[in-house]
NUKELO-609318 format. One line per field, with one value per residue: residue number from 1; residue in three letters; chain; x, y, z of N, C-alpha, C, CB in turn. Coordinates in steps of 0.05 Angstrom, whole numbers. Glycine has a CB too. Layout:
BEGIN
i <- NUM,...;
aa <- ALA,...;
ch <- A,...;
nxx <- X,...;
nyy <- Y,...;
nzz <- Z,...;
caxx <- X,...;
cayy <- Y,...;
cazz <- Z,...;
cxx <- X,...;
cyy <- Y,...;
czz <- Z,...;
cbxx <- X,...;
cbyy <- Y,...;
cbzz <- Z,...;
This chain:
BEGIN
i <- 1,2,3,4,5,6,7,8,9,10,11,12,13,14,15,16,17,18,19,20,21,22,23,24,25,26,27,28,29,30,31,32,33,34,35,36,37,38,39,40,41,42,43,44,45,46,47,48,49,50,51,52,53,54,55,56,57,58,59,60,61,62,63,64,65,66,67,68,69,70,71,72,73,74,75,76,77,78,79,80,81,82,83,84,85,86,87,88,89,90,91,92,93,94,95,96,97,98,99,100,101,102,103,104,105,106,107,108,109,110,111,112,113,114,115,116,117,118,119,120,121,122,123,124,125,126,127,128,129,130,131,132,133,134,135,136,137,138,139,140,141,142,143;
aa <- UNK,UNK,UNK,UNK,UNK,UNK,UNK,UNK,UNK,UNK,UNK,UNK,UNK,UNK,UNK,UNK,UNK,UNK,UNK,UNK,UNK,UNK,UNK,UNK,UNK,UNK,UNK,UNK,UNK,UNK,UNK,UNK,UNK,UNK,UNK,UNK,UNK,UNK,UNK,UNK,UNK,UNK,UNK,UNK,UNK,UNK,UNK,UNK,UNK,UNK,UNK,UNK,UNK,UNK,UNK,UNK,UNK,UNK,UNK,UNK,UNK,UNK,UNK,UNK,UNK,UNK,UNK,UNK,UNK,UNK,UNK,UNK,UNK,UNK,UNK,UNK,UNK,UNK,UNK,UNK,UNK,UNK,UNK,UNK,UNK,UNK,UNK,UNK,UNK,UNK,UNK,UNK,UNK,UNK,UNK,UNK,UNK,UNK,UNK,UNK,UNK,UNK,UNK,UNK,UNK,UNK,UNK,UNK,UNK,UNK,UNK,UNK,UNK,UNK,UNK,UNK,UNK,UNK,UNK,UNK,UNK,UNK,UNK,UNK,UNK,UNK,UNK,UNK,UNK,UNK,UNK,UNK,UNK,UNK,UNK,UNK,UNK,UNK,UNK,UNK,UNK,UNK,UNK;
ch <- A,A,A,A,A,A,A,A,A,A,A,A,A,A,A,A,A,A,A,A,A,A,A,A,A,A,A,A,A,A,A,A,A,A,A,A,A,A,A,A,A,A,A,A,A,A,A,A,A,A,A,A,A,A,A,A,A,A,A,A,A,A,A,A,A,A,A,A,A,A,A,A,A,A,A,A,A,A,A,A,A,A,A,A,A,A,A,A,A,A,A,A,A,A,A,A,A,A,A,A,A,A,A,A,A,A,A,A,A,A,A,A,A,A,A,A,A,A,A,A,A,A,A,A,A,A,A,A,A,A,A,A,A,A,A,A,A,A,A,A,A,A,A;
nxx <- -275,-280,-231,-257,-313,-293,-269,-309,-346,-301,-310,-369,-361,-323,-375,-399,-375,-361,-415,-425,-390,-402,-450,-434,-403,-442,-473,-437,-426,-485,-502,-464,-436,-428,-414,-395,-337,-295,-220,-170,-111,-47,5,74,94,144,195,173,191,178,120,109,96,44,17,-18,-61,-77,-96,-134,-179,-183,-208,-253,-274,-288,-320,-367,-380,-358,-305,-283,-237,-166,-97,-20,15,76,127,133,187,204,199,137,131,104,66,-1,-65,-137,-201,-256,-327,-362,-418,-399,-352,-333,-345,-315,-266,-265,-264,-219,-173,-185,-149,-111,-54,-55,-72,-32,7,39,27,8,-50,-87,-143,-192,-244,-275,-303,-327,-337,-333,-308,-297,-324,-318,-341,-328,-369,-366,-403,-391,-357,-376,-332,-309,-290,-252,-254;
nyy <- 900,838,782,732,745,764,706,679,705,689,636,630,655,617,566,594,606,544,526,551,530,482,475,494,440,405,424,424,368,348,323,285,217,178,126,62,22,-25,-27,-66,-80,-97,-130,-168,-233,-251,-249,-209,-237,-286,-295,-295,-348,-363,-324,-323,-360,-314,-278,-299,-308,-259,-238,-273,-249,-199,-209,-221,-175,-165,-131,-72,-52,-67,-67,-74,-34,18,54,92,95,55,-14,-55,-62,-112,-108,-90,-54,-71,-62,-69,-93,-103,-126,-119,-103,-161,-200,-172,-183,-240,-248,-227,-264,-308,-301,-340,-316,-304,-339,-371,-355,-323,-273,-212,-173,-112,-95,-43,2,40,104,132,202,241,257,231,196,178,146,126,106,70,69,46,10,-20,-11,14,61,81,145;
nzz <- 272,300,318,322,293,244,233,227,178,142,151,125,70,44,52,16,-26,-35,-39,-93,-122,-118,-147,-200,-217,-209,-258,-298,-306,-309,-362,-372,-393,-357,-354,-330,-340,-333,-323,-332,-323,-331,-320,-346,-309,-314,-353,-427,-469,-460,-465,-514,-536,-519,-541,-585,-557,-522,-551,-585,-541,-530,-583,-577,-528,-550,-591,-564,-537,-493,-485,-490,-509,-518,-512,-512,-479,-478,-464,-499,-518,-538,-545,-535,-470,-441,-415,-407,-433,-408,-433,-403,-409,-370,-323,-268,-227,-200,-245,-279,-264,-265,-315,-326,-298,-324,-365,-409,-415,-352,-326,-340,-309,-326,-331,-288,-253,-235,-219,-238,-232,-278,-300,-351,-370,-407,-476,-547,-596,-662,-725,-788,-831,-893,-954,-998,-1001,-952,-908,-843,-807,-743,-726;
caxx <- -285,-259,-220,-275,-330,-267,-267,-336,-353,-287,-321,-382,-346,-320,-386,-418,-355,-366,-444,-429,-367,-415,-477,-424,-396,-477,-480,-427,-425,-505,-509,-440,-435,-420,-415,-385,-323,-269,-203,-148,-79,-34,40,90,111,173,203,157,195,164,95,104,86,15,2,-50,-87,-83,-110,-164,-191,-197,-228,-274,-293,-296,-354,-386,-389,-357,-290,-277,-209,-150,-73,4,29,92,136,138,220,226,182,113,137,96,46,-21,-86,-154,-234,-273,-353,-366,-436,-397,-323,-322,-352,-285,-241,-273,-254,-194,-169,-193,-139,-80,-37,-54,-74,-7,29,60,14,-13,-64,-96,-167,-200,-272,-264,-330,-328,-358,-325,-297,-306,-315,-325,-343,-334,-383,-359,-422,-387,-339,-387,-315,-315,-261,-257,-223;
cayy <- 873,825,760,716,754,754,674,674,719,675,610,642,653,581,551,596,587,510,517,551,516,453,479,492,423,402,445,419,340,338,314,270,193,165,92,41,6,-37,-19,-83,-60,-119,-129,-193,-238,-264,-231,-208,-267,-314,-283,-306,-376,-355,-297,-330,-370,-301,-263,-325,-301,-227,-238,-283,-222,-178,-216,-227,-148,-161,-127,-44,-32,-80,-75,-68,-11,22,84,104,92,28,-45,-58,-79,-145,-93,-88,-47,-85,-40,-88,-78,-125,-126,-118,-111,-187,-206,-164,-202,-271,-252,-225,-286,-333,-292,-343,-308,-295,-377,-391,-345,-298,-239,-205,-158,-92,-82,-6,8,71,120,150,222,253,243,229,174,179,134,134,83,80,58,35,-23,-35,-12,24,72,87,165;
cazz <- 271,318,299,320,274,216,222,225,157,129,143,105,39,37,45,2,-51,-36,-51,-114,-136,-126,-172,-225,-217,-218,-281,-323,-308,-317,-385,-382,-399,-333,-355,-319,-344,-316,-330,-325,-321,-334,-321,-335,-289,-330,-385,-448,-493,-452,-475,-544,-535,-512,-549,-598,-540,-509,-576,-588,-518,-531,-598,-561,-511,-560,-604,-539,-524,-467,-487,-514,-518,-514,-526,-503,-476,-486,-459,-531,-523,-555,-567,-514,-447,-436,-393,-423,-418,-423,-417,-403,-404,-346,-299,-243,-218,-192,-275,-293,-246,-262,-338,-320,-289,-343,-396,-416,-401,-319,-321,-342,-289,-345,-326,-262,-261,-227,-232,-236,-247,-296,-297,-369,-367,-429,-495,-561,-615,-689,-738,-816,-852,-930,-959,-1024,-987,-924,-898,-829,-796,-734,-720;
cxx <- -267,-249,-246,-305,-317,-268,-284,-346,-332,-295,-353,-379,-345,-345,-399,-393,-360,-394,-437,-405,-386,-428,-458,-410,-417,-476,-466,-429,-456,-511,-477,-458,-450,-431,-395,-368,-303,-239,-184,-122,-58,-8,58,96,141,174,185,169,176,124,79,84,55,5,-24,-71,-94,-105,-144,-186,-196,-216,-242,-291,-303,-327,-381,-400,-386,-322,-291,-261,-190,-120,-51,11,56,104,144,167,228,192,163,134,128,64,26,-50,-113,-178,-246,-311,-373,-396,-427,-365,-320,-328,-320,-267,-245,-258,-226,-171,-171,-159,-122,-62,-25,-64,-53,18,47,46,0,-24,-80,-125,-179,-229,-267,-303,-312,-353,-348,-311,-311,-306,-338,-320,-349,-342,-384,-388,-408,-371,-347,-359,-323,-288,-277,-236,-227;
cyy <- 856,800,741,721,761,728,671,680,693,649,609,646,636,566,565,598,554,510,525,530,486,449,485,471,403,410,427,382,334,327,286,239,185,134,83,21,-3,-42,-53,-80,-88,-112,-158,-195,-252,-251,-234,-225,-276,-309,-297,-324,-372,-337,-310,-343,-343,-288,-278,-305,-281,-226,-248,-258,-202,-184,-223,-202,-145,-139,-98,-33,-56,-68,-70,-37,-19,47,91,109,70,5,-43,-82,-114,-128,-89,-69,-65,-59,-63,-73,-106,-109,-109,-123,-154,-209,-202,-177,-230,-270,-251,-252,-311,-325,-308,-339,-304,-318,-384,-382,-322,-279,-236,-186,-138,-87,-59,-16,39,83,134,175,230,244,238,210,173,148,144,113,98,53,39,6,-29,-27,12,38,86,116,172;
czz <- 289,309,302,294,248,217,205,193,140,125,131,76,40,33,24,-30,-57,-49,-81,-142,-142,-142,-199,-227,-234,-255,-309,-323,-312,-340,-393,-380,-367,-341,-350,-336,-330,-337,-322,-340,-314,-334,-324,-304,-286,-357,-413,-467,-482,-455,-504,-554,-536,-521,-563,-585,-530,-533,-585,-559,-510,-547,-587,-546,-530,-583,-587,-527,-510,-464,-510,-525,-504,-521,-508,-498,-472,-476,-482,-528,-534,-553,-529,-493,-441,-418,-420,-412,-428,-415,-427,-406,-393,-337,-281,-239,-213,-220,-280,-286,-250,-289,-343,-313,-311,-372,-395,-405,-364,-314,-318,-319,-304,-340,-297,-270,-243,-237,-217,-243,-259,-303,-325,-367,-398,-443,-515,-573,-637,-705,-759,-835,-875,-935,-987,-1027,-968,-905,-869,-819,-769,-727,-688;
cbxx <- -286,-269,-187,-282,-344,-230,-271,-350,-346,-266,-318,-384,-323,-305,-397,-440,-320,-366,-474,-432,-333,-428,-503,-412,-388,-502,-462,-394,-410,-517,-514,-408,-403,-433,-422,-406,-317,-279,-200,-157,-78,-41,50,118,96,172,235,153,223,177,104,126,96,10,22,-49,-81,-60,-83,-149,-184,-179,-228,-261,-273,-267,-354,-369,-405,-359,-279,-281,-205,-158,-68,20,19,88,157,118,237,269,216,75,125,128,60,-25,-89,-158,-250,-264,-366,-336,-441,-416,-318,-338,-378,-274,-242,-309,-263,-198,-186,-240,-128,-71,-42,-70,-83,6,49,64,-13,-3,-75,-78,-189,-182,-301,-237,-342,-328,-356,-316,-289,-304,-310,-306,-351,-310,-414,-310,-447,-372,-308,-393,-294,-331,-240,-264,-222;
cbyy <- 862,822,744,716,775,762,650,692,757,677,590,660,662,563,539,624,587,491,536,581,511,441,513,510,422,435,482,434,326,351,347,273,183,181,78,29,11,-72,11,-110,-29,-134,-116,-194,-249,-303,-242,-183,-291,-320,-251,-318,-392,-351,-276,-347,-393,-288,-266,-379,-306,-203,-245,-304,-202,-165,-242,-241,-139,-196,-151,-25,8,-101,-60,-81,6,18,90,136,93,9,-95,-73,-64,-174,-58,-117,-14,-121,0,-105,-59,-126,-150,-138,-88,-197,-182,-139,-198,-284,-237,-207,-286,-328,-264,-335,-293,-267,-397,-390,-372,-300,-231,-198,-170,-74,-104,24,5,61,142,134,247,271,224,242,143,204,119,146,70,69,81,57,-26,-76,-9,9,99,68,203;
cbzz <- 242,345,309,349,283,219,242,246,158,136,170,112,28,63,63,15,-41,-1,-36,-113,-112,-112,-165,-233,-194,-195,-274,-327,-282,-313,-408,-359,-409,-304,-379,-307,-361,-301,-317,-329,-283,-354,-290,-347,-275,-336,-396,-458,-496,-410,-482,-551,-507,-492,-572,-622,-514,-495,-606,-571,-502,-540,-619,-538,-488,-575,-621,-516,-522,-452,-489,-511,-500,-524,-553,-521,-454,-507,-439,-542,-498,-524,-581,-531,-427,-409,-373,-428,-421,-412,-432,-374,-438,-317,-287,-229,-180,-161,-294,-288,-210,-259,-352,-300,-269,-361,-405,-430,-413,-305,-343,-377,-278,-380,-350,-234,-275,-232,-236,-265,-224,-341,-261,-392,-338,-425,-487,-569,-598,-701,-732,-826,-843,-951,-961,-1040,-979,-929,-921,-816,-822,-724,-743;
C-alpha cells in the first residue's frame, strides 16, 4: 500500500468514527432537557462586610424574583474552607440573555457598586430533582 492510499483509508476511519461517534451523541442527548437558563456569577467589589448593610434590600429582591418565577436557584458560594466569600451564584429563568442582564443589574447589591457580575447562558440537559409532598402538613421537601 502506498502512503498516499494509507492517508487516504486513515482519513476514512475518522470520518466514518466521526459519523458514528455523532449518531451516538444523536442517540443519547435525544430525549435531554435542553432548557435555557442564565447563569450570574457574582463577585465583590469591596470586602464581604461591606455586604451586610444591603443584604436584606438584596434578599427583598431575590424573594421578589423568585415569586415572580423569574429566579431557580440563588446563594453564596464558598471554597468549603471557611465563611462565603461575598461571590455569589444566581439561575435565573430569563426570556433572553439581555432580560438576565437587565435583572442582573437591577440587584442592590451591583446598584450600589458592592457586586460585579458575569453572565452565562447554561443549557440544562441532565439531572435530577425530587420532590417530597407530606400530605399531612401541606409541608414540601425538596431532595
Amino acid at each position: 500500500m502506498t502512503a498516499a492510499k494509507a492517508i487516504k483509508a486513515i482519513k476514512k476511519l475518522r470520518r466514518n468514527s466521526d459519523a458514528d461517534t455523532d449518531a451516538r451523541i444523536a442517540e443519547l442527548t435525544r430525549k435531554m432537557l435542553r432548557r435555557k437558563y442564565y447563569a450570574v456569577l457574582s463577585k465583590p467589589s469591596d470586602t464581604p462586610q461591606k455586604l451586610k448593610a444591603l443584604l436584606p434590600a438584596h434578599l427583598e429582591y431575590m424573594i421578589d424574583l423568585e415569586k415572580r418565577g423569574l429566579l431557580f436557584a440563588s446563594g453564596p458560594l464558598a471554597d468549603g474552607e471557611g465563611p462565603p466569600s461575598g461571590q455569589g451564584l444566581t439561575i435565573l429563568r430569563a426570556k433572553s440573555a439581555r432580560q438576565a442582564r437587565e435583572i442582573a443589574q437591577a440587584d442592590p447589591f451591583v446598584t450600589s457598586g458592592l457586586r460585579s457580575f458575569e453572565l452565562k447562558e447554561w443549557t440544562v440537559m441532565e439531572g435530577t430533582l425530587s420532590l417530597k409532598v407530606n400530605l399531612s402538613d401541606q409541608s414540601v421537601e425538596v431532595a
